[in-house]
DRENVEXZA-371057 format. One record per residue: residue number from 1; residue in three letters; x, y, z of N, C-alpha, C, O in turn. Coordinates in steps of 0.05 Angstrom, whole numbers, always signed. Each point is the difference from the previous one (the first is absolute). Layout:
REM DRENVEXZA-371057
resi  resn  n_X  n_Y  n_Z  ca_X  ca_Y  ca_Z  c_X  c_Y  c_Z  o_X  o_Y  o_Z
NUM  ALA  X  Y  Z  X  Y  Z  X  Y  Z  X  Y  Z
...
This chain:
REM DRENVEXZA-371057
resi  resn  n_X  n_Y  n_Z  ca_X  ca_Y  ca_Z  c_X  c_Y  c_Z  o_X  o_Y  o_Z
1  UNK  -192  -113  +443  +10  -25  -10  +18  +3  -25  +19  -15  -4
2  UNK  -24  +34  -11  +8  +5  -33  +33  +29  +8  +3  +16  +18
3  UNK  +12  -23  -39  +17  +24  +15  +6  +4  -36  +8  -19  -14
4  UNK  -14  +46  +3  +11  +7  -25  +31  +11  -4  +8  +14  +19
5  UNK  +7  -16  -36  +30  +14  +6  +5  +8  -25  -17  -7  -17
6  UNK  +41  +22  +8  +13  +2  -27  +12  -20  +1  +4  -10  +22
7  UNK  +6  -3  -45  +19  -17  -3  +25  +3  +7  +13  -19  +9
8  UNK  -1  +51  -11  +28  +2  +14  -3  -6  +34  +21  -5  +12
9  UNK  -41  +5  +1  -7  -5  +24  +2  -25  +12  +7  -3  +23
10  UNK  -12  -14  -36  +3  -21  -3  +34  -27  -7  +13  -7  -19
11  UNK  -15  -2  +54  +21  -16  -12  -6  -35  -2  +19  -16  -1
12  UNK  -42  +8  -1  -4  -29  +8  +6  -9  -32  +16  +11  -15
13  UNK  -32  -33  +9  +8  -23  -24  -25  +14  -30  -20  +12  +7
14  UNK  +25  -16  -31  -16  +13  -15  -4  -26  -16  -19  -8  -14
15  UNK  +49  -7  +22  -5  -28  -22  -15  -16  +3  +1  -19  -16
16  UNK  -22  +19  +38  -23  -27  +17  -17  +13  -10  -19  -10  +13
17  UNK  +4  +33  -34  -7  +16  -1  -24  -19  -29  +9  +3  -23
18  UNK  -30  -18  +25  -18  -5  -25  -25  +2  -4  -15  -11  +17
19  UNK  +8  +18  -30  -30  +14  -10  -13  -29  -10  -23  -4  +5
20  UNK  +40  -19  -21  -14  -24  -17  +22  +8  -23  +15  +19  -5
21  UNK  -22  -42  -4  +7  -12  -27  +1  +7  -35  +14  -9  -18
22  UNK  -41  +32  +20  -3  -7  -19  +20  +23  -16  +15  +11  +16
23  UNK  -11  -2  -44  +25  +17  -17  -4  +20  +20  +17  +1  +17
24  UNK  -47  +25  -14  +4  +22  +10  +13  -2  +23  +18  +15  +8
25  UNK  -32  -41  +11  +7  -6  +32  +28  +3  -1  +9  +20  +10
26  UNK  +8  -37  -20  +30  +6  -3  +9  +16  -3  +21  +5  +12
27  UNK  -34  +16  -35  +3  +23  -7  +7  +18  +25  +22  +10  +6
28  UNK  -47  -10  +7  +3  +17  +25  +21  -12  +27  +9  +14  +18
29  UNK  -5  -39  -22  +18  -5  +21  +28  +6  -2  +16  +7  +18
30  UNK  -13  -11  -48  +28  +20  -5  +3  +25  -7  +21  +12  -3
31  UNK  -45  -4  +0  +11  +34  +5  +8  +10  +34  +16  +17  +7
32  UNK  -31  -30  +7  +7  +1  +24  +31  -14  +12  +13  +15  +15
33  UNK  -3  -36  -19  +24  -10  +4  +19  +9  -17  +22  -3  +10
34  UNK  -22  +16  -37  +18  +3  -7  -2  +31  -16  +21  +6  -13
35  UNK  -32  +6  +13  -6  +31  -7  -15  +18  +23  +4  +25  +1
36  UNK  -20  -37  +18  -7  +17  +16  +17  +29  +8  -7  +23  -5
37  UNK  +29  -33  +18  +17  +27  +20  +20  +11  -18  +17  +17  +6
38  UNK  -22  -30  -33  +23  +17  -24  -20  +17  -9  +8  +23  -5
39  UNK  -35  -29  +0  -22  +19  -5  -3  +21  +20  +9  +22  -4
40  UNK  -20  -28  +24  +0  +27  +22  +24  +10  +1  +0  +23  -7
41  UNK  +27  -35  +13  +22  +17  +4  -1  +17  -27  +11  +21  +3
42  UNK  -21  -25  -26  +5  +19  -19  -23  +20  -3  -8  +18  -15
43  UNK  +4  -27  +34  -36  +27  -13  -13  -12  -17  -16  +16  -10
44  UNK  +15  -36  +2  -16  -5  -20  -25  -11  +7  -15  -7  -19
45  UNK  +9  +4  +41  -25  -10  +6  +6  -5  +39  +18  -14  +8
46  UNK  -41  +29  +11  +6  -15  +19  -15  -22  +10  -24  -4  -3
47  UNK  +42  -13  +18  -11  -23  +14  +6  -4  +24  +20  +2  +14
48  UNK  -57  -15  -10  -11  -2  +32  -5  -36  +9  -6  -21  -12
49  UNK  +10  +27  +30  +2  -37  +6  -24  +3  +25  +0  +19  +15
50  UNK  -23  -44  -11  -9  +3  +22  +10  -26  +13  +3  -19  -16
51  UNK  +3  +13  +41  +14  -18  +12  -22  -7  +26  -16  +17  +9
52  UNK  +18  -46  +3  -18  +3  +24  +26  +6  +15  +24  -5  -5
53  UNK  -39  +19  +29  +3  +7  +32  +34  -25  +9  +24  -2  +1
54  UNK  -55  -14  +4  +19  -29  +9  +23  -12  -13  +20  -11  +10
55  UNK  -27  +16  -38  +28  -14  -18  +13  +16  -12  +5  -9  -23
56  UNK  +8  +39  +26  +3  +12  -10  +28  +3  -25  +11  +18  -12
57  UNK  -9  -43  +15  +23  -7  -27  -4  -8  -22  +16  -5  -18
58  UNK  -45  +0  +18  -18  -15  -17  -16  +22  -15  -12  +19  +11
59  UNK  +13  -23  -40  -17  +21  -13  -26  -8  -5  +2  -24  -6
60  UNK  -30  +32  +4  -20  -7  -2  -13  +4  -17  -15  -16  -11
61  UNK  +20  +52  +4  -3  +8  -33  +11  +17  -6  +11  +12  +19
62  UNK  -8  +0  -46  +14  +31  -7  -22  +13  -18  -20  -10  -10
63  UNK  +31  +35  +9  -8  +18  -22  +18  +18  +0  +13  +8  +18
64  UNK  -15  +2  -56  +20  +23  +0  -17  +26  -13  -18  -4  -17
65  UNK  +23  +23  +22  -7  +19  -19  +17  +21  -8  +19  +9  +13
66  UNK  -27  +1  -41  +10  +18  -10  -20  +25  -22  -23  +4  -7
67  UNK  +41  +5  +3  -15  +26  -22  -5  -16  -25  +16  -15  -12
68  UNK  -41  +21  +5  -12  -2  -33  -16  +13  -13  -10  +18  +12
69  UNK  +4  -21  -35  -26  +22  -12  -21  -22  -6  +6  -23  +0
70  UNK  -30  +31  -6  -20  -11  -22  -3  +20  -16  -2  +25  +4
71  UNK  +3  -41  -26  -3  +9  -17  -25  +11  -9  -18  -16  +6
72  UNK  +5  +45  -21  -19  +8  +9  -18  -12  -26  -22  +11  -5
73  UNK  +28  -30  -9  -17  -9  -23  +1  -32  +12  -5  -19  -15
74  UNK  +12  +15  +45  -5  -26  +12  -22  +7  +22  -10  -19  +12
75  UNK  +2  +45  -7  -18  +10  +27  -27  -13  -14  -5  -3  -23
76  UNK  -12  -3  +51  -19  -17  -1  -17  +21  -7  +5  +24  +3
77  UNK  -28  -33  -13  -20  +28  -9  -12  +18  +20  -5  +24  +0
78  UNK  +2  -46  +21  -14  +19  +18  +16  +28  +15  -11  +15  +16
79  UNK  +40  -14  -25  +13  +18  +12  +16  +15  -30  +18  +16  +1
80  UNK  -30  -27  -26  +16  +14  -25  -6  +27  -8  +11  +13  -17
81  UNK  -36  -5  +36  -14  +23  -8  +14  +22  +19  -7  +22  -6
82  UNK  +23  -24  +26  +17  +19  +12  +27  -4  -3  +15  +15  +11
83  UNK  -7  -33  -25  +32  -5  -10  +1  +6  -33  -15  -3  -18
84  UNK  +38  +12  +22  +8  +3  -36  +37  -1  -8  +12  +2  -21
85  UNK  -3  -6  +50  +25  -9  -1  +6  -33  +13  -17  -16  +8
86  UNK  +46  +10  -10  +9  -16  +17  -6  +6  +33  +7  +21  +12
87  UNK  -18  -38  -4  +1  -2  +29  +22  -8  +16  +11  -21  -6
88  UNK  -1  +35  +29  +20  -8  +14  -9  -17  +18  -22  +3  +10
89  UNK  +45  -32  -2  -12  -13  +18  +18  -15  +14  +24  -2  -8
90  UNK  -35  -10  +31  +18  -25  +10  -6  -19  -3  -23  -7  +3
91  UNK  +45  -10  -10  -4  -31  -7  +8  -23  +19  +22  -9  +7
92  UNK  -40  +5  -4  +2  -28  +18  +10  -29  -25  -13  -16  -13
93  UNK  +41  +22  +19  +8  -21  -20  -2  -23  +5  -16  -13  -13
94  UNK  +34  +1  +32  +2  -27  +8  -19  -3  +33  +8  +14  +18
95  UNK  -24  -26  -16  -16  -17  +27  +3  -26  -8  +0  -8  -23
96  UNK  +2  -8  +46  +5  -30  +6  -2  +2  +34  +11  +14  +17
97  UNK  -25  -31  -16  -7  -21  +27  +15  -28  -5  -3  -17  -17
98  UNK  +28  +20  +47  -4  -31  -1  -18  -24  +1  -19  +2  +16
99  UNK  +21  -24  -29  -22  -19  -8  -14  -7  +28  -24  +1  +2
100  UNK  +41  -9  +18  -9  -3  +34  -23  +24  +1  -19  -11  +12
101  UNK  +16  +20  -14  -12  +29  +3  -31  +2  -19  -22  +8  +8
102  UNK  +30  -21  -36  -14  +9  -14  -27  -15  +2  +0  -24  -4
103  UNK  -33  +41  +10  -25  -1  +10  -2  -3  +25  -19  -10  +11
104  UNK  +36  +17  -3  +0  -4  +31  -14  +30  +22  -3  +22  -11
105  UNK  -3  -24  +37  -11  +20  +3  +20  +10  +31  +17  -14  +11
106  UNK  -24  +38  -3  +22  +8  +22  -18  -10  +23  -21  -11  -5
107  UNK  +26  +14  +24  -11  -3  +33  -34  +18  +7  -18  -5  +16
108  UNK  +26  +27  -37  -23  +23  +0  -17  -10  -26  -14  +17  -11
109  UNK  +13  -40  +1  -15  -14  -28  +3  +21  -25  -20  +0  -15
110  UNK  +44  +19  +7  +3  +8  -23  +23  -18  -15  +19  -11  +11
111  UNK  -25  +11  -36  +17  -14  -8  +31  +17  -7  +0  +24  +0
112  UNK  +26  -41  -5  +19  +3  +8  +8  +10  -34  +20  +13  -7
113  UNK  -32  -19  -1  +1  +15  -27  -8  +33  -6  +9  +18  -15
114  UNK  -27  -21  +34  -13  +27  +3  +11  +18  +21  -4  +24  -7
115  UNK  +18  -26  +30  +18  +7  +14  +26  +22  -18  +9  +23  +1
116  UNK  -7  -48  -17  +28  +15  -24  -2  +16  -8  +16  +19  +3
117  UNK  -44  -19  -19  -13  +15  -24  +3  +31  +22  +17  +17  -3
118  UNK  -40  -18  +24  +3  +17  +10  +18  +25  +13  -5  +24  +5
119  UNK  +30  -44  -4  +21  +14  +11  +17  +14  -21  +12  +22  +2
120  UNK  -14  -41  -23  +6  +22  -28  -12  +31  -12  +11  +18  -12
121  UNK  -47  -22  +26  -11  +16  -5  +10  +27  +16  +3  +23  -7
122  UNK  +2  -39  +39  +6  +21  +13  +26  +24  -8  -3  +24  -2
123  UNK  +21  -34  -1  +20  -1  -10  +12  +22  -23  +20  +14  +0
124  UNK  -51  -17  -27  -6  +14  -17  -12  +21  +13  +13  +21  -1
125  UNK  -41  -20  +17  -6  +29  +8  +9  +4  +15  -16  +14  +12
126  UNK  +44  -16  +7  +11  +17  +7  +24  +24  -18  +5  +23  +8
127  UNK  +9  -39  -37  +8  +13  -13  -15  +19  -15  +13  +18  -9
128  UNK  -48  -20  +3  -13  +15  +0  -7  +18  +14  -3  +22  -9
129  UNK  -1  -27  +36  -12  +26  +12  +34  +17  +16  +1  +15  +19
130  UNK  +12  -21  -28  +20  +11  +7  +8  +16  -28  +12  +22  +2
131  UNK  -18  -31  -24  +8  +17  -22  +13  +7  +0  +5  +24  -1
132  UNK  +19  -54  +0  +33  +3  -9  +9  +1  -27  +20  +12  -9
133  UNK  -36  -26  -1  -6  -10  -28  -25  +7  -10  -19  -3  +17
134  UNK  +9  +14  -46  -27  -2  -13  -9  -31  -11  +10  -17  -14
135  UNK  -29  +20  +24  -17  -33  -10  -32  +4  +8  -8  +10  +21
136  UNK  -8  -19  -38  -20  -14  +10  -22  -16  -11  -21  +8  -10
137  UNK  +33  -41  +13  -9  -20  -19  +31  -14  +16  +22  +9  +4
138  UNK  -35  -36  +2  +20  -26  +3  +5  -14  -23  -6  +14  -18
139  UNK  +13  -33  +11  +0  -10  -20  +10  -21  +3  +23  +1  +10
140  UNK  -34  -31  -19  +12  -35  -2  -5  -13  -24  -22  -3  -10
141  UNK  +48  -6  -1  +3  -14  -11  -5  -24  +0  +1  -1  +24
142  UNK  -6  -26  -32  -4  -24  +3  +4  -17  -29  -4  +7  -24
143  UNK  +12  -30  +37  +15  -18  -28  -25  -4  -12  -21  +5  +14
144  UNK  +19  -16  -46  -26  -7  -20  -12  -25  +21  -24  -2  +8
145  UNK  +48  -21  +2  +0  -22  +7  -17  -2  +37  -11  -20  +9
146  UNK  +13  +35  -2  -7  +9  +32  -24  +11  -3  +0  +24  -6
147  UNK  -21  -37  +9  -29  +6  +2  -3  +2  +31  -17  +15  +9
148  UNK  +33  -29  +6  -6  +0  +29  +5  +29  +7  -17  +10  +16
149  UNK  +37  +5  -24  +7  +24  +8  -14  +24  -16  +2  +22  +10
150  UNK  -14  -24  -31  -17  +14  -20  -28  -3  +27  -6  +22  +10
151  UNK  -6  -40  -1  -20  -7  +15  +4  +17  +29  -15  +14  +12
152  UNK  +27  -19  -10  +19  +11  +35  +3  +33  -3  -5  +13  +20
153  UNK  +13  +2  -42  +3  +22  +0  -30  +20  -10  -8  +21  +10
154  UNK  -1  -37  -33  -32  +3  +1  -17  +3  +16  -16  +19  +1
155  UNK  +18  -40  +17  -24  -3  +30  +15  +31  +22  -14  +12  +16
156  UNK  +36  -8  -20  +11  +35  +9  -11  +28  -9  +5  +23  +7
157  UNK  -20  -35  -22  -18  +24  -15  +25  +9  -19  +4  +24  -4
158  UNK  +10  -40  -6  +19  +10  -24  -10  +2  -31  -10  -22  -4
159  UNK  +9  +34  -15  -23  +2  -25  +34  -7  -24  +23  +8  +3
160  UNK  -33  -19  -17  +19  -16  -20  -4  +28  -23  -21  +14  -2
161  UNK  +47  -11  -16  +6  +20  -21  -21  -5  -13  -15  -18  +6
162  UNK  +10  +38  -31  -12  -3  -24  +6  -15  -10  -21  -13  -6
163  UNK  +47  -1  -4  +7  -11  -19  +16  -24  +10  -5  -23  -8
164  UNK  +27  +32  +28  +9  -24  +10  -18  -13  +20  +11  +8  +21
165  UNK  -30  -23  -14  -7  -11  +17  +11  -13  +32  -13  -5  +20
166  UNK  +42  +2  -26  +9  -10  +15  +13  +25  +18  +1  -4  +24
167  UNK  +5  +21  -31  +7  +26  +22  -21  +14  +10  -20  +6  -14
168  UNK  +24  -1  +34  -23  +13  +11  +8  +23  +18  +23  +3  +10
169  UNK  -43  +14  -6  -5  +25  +12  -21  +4  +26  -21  -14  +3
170  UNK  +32  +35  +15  -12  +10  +16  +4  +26  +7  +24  +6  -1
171  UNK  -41  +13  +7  +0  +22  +7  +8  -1  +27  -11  -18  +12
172  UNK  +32  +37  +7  +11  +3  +27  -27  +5  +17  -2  -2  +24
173  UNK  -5  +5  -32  -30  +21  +18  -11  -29  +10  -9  -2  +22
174  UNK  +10  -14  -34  -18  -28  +9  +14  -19  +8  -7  -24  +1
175  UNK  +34  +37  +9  +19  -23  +16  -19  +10  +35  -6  -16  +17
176  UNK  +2  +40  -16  -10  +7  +27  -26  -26  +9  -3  +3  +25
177  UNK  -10  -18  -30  -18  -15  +5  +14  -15  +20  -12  -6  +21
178  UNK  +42  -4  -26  +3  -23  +14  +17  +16  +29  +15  -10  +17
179  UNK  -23  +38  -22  +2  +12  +41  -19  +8  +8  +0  +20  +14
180  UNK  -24  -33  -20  -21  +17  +16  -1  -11  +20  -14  +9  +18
């Protein structure tokens, strides 16, 4: 039902494209209509669109990722005792579900939020176990203002910095849960 693509892959509409209303919601709808394919075309981050089957001009959600560090005086304790540097990582910068979409569940009762997430994950351990790149730790950001997405990335088994609360961490090794 779900079809994932790059954005250069993609030729349908980006401008029908809304998450809601609120500053971040906009936030994310224009990075998508109006920075999306100047960002991937530059390297600077890539971006994935998932689209349904049936409507495939229609975007349903994105995510982008790119390279980041944590910082190693932001590592959570339970992992500070084998780090003593910056950690390399990928960042799941921007996610958004269109609002149609959003709590909604697929045909197989997962939610369509969770679909995303997953496909990001995949995504990541494949640039991991291919070891194109060094990394291991994801990493999300989230606005002070967005508790919904602080909640949403939490319930992922995501563990919030030392200090910043609002960024959060994961170790790669525990993206494997969601292929068993």
């Amino acid at each position: 039902m779900w079809q994932f693509l790059s954005i250069e892959n993609f030729s349908g509409d980006l401008g029908s494209f809304s998450c809601g209303e609120t500053q971040d919601e906009k936030g994310l709808n224009d990075f998508l209509k109006l920075s999306a394919r100047k960002f991937h075309g530059e390297g600077t981050s890539s971006v994935y669109l998932m689209v349904d089957k049936l409507f495939p001009s229609d975007v349903v959600g994105y995510f982008t990722l790119s390279n980041s560090l944590i910082p190693s005086n932001e590592v959570p304790d339970p992992f500070k005792e084998w780090i003593s540097f910056d950690i390399p990582s990928v960042l799941i910068g921007k996610f958004a579900l269109c609002k149609a979409y959003q709590g909604k569940k697929s045909e197989d009762g997962i939610k369509i939020s969770q679909i995303l997430a997953t496909e990001a994950y995949r995504r990541i351990l494949g640039q991991y176990n291919a070891k194109t790149i060094g990394f291991n730790s994801v990493r999300v950001d989230t606005q002070p203002s967005n508790q919904k997405a602080l909640t949403f990335w939490t319930k992922q088994g995501f563990i919030p910095f030392r200090k910043t609360k609002r960024f959060l961490f994961l170790p790669v090794s525990h993206l494997s849960k969601y292929f068993e």
